[in-house]
C-alpha positions in Angstrom: 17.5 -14.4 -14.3 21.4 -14.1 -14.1 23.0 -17.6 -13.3 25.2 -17.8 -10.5 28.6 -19.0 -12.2 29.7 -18.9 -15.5 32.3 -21.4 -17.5 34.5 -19.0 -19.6 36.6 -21.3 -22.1 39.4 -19.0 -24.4 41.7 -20.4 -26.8 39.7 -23.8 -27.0 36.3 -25.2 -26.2 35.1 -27.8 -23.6 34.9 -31.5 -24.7 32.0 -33.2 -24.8 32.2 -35.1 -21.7 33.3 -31.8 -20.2 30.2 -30.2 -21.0 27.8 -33.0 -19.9 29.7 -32.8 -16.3 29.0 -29.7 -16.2 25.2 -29.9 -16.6 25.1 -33.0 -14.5 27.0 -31.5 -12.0 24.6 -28.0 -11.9 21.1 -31.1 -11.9 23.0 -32.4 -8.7 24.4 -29.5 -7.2 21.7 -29.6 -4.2 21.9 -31.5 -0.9 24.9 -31.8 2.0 27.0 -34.5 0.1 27.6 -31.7 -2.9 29.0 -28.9 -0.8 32.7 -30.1 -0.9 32.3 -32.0 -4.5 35.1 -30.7 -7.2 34.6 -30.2 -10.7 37.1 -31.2 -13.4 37.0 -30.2 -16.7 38.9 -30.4 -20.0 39.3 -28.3 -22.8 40.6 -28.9 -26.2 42.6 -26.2 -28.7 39.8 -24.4 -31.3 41.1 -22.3 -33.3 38.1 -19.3 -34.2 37.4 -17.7 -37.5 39.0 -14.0 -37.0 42.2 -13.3 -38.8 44.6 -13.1 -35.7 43.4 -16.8 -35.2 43.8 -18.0 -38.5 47.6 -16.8 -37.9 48.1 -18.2 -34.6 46.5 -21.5 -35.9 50.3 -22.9 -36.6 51.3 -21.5 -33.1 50.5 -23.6 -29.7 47.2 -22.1 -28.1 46.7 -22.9 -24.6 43.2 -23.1 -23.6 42.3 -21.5 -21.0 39.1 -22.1 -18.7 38.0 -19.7 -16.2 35.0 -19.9 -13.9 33.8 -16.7 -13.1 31.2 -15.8 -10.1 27.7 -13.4 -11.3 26.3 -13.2 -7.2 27.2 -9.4 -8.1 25.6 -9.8 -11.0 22.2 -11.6 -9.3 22.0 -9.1 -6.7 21.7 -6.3 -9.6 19.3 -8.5 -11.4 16.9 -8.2 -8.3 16.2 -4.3 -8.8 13.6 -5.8 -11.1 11.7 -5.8 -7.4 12.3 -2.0 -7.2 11.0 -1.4 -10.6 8.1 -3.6 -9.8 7.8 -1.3 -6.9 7.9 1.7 -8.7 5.6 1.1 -11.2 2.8 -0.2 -8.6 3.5 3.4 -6.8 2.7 4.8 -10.0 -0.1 3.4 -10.9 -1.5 3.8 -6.6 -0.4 7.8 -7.6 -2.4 7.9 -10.6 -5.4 6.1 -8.7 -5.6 8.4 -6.1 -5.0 5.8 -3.3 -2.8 6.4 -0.2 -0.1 3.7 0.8 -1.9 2.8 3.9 -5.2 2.0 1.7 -3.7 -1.1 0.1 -1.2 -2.1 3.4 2.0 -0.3 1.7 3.4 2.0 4.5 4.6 1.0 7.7 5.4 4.6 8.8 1.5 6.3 9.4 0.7 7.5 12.4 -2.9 8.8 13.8 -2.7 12.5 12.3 -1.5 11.5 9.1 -3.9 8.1 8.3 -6.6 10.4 9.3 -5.2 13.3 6.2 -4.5 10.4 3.6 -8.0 8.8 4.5 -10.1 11.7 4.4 -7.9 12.6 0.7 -8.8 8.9 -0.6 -12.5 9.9 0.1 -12.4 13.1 -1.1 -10.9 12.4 -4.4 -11.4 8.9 -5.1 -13.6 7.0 -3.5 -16.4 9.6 -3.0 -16.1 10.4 -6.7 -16.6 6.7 -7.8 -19.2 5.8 -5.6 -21.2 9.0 -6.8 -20.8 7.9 -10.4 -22.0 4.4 -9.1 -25.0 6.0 -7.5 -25.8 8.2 -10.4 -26.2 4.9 -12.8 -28.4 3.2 -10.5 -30.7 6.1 -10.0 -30.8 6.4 -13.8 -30.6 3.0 -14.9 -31.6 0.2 -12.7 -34.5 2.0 -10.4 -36.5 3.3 -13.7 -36.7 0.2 -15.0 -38.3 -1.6 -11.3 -40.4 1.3 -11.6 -39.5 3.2 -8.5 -40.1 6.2 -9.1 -40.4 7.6 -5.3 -37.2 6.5 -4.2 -33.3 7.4 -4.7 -30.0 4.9 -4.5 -27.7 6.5 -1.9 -24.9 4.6 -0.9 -23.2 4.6 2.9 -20.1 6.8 3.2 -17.1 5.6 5.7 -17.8 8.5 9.2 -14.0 9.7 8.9 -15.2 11.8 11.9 -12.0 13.1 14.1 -12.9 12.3 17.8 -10.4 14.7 18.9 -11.7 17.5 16.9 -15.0 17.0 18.3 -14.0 17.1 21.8 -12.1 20.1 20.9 -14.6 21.7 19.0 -17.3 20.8 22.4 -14.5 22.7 24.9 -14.2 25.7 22.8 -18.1 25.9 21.9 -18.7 26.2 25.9 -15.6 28.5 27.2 -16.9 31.1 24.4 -20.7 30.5 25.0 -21.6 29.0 21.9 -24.1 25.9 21.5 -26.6 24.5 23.7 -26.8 20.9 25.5 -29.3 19.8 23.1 -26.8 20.3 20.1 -23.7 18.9 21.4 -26.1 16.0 21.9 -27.0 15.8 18.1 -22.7 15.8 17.4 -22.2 13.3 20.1 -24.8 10.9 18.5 -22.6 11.3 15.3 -19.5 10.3 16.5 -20.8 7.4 18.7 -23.1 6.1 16.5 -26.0 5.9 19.1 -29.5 8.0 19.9 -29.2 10.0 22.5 -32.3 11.7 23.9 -33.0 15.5 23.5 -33.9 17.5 26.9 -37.0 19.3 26.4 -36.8 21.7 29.6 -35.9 25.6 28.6 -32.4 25.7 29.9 -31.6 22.8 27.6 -31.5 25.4 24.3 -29.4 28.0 26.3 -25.3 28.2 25.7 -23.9 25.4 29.1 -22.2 28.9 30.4 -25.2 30.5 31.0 -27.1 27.8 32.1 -24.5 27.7 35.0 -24.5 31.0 36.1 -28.3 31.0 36.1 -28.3 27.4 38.6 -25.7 29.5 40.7 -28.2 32.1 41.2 -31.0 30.0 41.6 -33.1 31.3 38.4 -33.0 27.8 36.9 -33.3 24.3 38.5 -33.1 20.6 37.4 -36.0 19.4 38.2 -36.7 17.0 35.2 -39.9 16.1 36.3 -41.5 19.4 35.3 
């Protein structure tokens, strides 16, 4: 991680005691009592080993200390989140998995976590949990000795409610599909039995089972 100051000493170096303020200093820097404290320090002439310092070594050199701020730099540093971020969306791409499967998008609405759902299923999960399937069939059930019997396992109903309904409403206003069957959907989508009508009108389209109560050629008397 980037620090957030930096001592910068030119034309000398920090003495000794200089440098163990400094660390004591950056041990204590926490609490209230520290936020007004200054900082002294002392630097002493040190000449280096280039060539334009071995000439100036005769000359006065002024050391110069400079304390320089890195919050710039600190804020920079903490693109490591983005790339973090990026790789993790790579490796969610690569997988197959939607944003909303793991709790990474804030933006879904109905229509498109029903899409990115029914895509996860389609090309993931569904895929996996046949290849799960397959081994247990082959694997675990010969060696119980079940030889009747096949591993399926339970898919999520990703069933559009809305699509039904619509699917119902267009069904009846151009004559297609009887009580009885919008019965069998209905028991899909709620997830509960619901009992077939065994009377003859019951397997005619709802539109013509209307038109023939109107006239009188069919009645609901359930008991017959």
């Amino acid at each position: 991680s980037v620090p957030p100051l930096a001592v910068m000493v030119s034309g000398g170096a920090l003495t000794p005691e200089s440098q163990k303020r400094v660390e004591e200093d950056w041990a204590e820097i926490q609490g209230v009592e520290n936020w007004h404290k200054v900082l002294f320090l002392e630097a002493i002439p040190h000449a280096g080993g280039t060539a334009a310092d071995l000439m100036a070594m005769g000359a006065n050199i002024t050391p110069k200390i400079e304390l320089k701020s890195l919050t710039e730099a600190q804020h920079e540093d903490a693109l490591f989140q983005n790339y973090k971020k990026t790789a993790r969306d790579n490796v969610r791409s690569s997988c197959g998995v939607p944003p909303i499967v793991i709790g990474e998008s804030e933006d879904y609405t109905r229509a498109t976590a029903q899409v990115a759902m029914e895509v996860a299923e389609q090309f993931m999960f569904g895929p996996l949990r046949n290849e799960w399937d397959d081994q247990i069939n082959r694997m675990l059930l010969p060696e119980l000795e079940l030889k009747y019997w096949k591993y399926r396992s339970g898919t999520p109903d990703l069933t559009n409610v809305e699509d039904v309904a619509r699917a119902i409403e267009v069904g009846n206003k151009v004559g297609v599909g009887n009580p009885n069957i919008y019965s069998k959907v209905l028991e899909r989508v709620l997830g509960v039995e619901l009992p077939q009508n065994d009377a003859p009108w019951a397997q005619f389209p709802v539109d013509l089972v209307k038109i023939a109560m109107q006239s009188g050629l069919v009645t609901m008397d359930f008991d017959d």
